[in-house]
N, C-alpha and C positions, 0 to 999 in steps of 0.2 A: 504493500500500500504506500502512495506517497500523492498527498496533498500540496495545494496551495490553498490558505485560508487568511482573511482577515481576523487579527487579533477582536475583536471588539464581535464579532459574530462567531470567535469561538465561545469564547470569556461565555457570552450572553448562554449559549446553549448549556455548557455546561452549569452554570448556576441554576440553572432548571432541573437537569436532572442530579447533579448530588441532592438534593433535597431528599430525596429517602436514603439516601447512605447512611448508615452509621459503622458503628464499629462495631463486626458482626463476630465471635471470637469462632464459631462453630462453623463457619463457612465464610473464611476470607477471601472468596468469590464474588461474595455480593458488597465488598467495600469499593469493586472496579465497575470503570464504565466501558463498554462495550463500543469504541470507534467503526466503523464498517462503512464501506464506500457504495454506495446505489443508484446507479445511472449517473445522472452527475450529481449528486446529493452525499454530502456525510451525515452519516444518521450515527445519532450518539443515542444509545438504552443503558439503564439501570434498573435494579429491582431488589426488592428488598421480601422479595417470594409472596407479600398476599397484594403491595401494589408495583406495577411496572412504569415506564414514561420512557417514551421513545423520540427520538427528537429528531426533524432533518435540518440542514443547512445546503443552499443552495451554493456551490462551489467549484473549483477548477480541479478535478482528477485525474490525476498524471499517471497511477497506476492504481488499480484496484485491489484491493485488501482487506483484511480488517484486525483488532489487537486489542488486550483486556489490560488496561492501565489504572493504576490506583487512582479514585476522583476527586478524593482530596487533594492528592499531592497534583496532581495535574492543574485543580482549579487555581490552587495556591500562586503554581510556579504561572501560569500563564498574565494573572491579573498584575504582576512584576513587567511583564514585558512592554516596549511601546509600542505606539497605536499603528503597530507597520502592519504585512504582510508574514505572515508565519507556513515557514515549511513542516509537514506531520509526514514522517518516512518509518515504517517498520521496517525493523531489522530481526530477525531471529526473537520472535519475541519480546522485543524492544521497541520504545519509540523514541525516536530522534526529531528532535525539535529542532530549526535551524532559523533564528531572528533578529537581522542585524550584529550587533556584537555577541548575540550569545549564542552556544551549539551544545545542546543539553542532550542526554539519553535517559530516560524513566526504564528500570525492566519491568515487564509486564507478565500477563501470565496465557497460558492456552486458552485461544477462544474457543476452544469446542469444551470449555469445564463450564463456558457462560452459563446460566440457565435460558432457555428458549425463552421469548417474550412471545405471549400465545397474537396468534392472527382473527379479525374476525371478517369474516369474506361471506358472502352471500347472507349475512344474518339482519333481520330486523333494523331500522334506525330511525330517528326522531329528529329534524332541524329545529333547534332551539331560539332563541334570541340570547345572545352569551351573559350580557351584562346585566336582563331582565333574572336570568339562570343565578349565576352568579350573587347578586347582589340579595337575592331570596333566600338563597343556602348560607350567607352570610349571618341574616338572621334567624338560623337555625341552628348552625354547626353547635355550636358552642355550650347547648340544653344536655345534649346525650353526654352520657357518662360513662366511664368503664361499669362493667356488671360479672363476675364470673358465672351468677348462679342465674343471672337471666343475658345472655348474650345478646340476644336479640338487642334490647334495649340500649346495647353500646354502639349503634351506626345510629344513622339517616334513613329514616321507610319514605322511599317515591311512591305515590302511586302515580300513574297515568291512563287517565280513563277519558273518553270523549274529546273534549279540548282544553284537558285542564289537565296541570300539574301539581301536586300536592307534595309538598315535603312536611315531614312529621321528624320529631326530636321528645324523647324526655327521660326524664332520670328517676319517676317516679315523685317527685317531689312538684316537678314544674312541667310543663310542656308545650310545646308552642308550633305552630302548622303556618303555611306558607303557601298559598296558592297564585300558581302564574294562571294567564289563559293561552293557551296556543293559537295561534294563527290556522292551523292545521289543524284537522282533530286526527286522534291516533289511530292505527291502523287494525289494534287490536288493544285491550287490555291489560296494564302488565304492571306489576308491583315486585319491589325488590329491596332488600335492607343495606345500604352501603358503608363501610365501616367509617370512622371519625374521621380518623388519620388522610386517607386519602380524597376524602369530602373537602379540607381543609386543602389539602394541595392543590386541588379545583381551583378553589379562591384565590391562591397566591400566584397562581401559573396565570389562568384565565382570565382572573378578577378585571382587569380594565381592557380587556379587548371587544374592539366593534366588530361583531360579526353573529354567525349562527356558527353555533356547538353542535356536534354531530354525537347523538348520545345511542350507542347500540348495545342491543339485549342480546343475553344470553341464558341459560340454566341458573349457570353457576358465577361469571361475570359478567363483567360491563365495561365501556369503552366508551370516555370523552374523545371525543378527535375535533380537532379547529384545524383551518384551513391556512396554506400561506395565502399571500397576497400577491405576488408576481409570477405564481403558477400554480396549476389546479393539483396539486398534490397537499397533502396532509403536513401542519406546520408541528403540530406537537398531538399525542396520543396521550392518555393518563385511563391505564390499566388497571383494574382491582377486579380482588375478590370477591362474592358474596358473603355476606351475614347469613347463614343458613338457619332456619325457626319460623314460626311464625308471629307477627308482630301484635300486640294486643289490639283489641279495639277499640282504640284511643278513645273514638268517639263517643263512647258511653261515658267518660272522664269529664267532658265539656259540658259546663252544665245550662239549661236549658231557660230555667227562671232565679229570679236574681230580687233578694230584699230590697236594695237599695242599688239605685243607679246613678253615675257619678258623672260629669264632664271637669276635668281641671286643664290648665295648664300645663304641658311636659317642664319645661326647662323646671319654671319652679318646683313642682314635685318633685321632681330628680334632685334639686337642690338639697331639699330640704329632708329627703329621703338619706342622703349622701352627709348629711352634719350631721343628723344625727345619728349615722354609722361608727361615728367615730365615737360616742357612748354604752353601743351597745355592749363593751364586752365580750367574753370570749365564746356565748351564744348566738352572738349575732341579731338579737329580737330587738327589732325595732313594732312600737306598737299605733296602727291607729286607730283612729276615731273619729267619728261619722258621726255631726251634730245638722240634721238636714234643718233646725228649729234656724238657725243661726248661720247657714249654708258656707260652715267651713269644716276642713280637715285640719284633725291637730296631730301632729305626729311627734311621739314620745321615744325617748330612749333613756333606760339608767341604768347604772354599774356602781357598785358600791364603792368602788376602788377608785374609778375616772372622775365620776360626776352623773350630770343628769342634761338633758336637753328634750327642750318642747316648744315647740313651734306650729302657726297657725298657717292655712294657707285657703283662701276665696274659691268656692267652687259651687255650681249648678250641681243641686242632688234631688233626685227624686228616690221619696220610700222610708226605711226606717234608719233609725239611730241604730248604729253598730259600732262594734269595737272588735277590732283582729290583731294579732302578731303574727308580723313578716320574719324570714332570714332576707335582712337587706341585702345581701347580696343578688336576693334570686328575683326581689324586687328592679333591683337597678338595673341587670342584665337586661329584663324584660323592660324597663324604657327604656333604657339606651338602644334597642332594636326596633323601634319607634321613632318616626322622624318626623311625624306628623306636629304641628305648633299644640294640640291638643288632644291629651287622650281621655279615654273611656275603664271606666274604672267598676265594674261590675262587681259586687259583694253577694253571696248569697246566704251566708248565715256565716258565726262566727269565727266555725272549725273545718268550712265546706271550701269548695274549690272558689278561687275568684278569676275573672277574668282582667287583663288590660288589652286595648285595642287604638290604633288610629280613631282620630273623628277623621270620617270620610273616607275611610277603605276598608272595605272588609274583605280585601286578600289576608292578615294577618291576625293570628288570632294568640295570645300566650296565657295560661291558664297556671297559676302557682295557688299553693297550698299555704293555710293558715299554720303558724306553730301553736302548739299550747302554750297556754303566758305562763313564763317563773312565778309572774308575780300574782 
């Protein structure tokens, strides 16, 4: 194999794919990335066995090849270099870098030890809007939790059904849903649990790109793919495994009727949600209170050790006087995934499920659970 490459569009590709590299002790195969020449394209692959990311770069190939080099050490060495032109030449195993003053060799290892990065060819797929995609799973990712004794509930559940997309998250504690609409409606029905990890790579690879995301099904995985822009081949792939189980249903969780119904202001809430976090102590309970006589929210926190904080805040309530304790954290998560100027504050008794929502979208829905009060 032996390339010519721009520094700056190597740099770029790999900082994409080490992103599942770690330090793997059991199989120091999966710490290298996979270089391979294809038609005129270098495609750069990593995998960390349950997700894959495959990458091409459109370039000058001098001789075809391919070589399994360590990705750290590669990303490291190359983001050193200036913004020239860089020669990639294997030699036995080896890659030799060749960039102005410098002429490096990395050894590398057999690429037939790589692990195969699976293909999906004649299967099912979905054109997405990326940023609509993207920016929805954003306010999802972050709900699901690790779970040993219930796995399911550690990914992302899609469903896609008619012209809608649904993403589902929860930890048991909180949960929150996300619906696109599609342009298209689906070709058949199809639901699938995706794990955290690779949900999140989504976002940080994908997350600010204009285009449609190519999302295809399988059994047991799934394949994001986006497009390049200067020719109709595939710019980046993001591989994963399935979640295998079945996902609860959620839907019985969301509740239907509601005591007391709320409109406030986000920013303020959040505020005042967020000060007095810094009272609750090592519970986390922040408590409020729901005076519809008087149409405000008082939110309370106290620690015998720190102090005490309570604060009032204006808000349109319809229904009864309540009082609830939150984990402020699970509160803020859930506005800060809200970007609307004002949201909806649903209570429906003081130990039950509550809702928060936009005013004026009901794509998003996030449902957290009361604590019982210390006090």
């Amino acid at each position: 194999m032996k390339v010519e490459i721009l520094k700056e569009n190597l740099k770029n590709g790999l900082n994409i794919v080490e992103k599942i590299v770690g330090k793997n002790l059991s199989l120091p195969i999966l710490d290298n990335v996979l270089i391979n020449t294809e038609d005129n394209f270098l495609s750069l692959s990593s995998t960390d066995l349950e997700t894959a990311i495959k990458l091409w770069i459109l370039t000058k190939i001098i001789k075809k090849g391919k070589v399994v080099i360590p990705a750290k050490l590669l990303s490291s060495f190359i983001s050193l270099l200036t913004n020239e032109k860089i020669i990639l030449e294997e030699k036995k195993q080896g890659l030799y870098i060749e960039c102005k003053s410098f002429k490096n060799q990395i050894q590398g290892f057999n690429p037939e030890d790589f692990p195969l990065i699976p293909e999906f060819k004649n299967l099912d797929y979905l054109d997405v809007d990326n940023k609509k995609f993207c920016q929805g799973l954003a306010q999802i990712v972050d709900v699901a939790s690790f779970s040993q004794s219930r796995p399911e509930i550690s990914g992302i559940y899609f469903i896609f059904s008619k012209n809608l997309i649904k993403i589902v998250a929860t930890d048991s504690f909180r949960l929150a849903e996300k619906t696109i609409i599609l342009e298209e409606p689906v070709k058949r029905d199809v639901s699938f649990i995706l794990p955290q990890k690779p949900a999140r790579e989504l976002i940080n690879i994908l997350g600010e790109k204009e285009g449609k995301v190519k999302i295809y099904f399988s059994s047991n995985q799934t394949m994001f793919e986006f497009p390049m822009k200067e020719a109709s081949h595939p710019q980046v792939q993001i591989i994963s495994r399935l979640i295998e189980g079945e996902y609860p249903n959620y839907e019985e969780i969301i509740p239907k009727k509601f005591k007391t119904h709320i409109i406030v202001k986000r920013d303020e809430f959040l505020n005042q949600v967020k000060a007095a976090s810094l009272f609750s102590g090592k519970i986390n309970e922040v408590k409020i209170k729901i005076n519809p006589q008087d149409k405000e929210i008082e939110i309370l926190a106290q620690d015998p050790d720190i102090g005490e904080s309570r604060s009032n805040i204006a808000a349109k309530i319809d229904g009864e006087a309540i009082e609830a304790s939150f984990n402020h954290k699970f509160l803020i998560d859930g506005l800060l995934n809200i970007k609307s100027s004002e949201i909806i504050f649903d209570l429906s008794k003081e130990e039950g499920p509550c809702i928060l929502k936009p005013v004026g979208d009901v794509s998003y829905i996030y449902v957290v659970m009361p604590i019982k009060s210390a006090q």
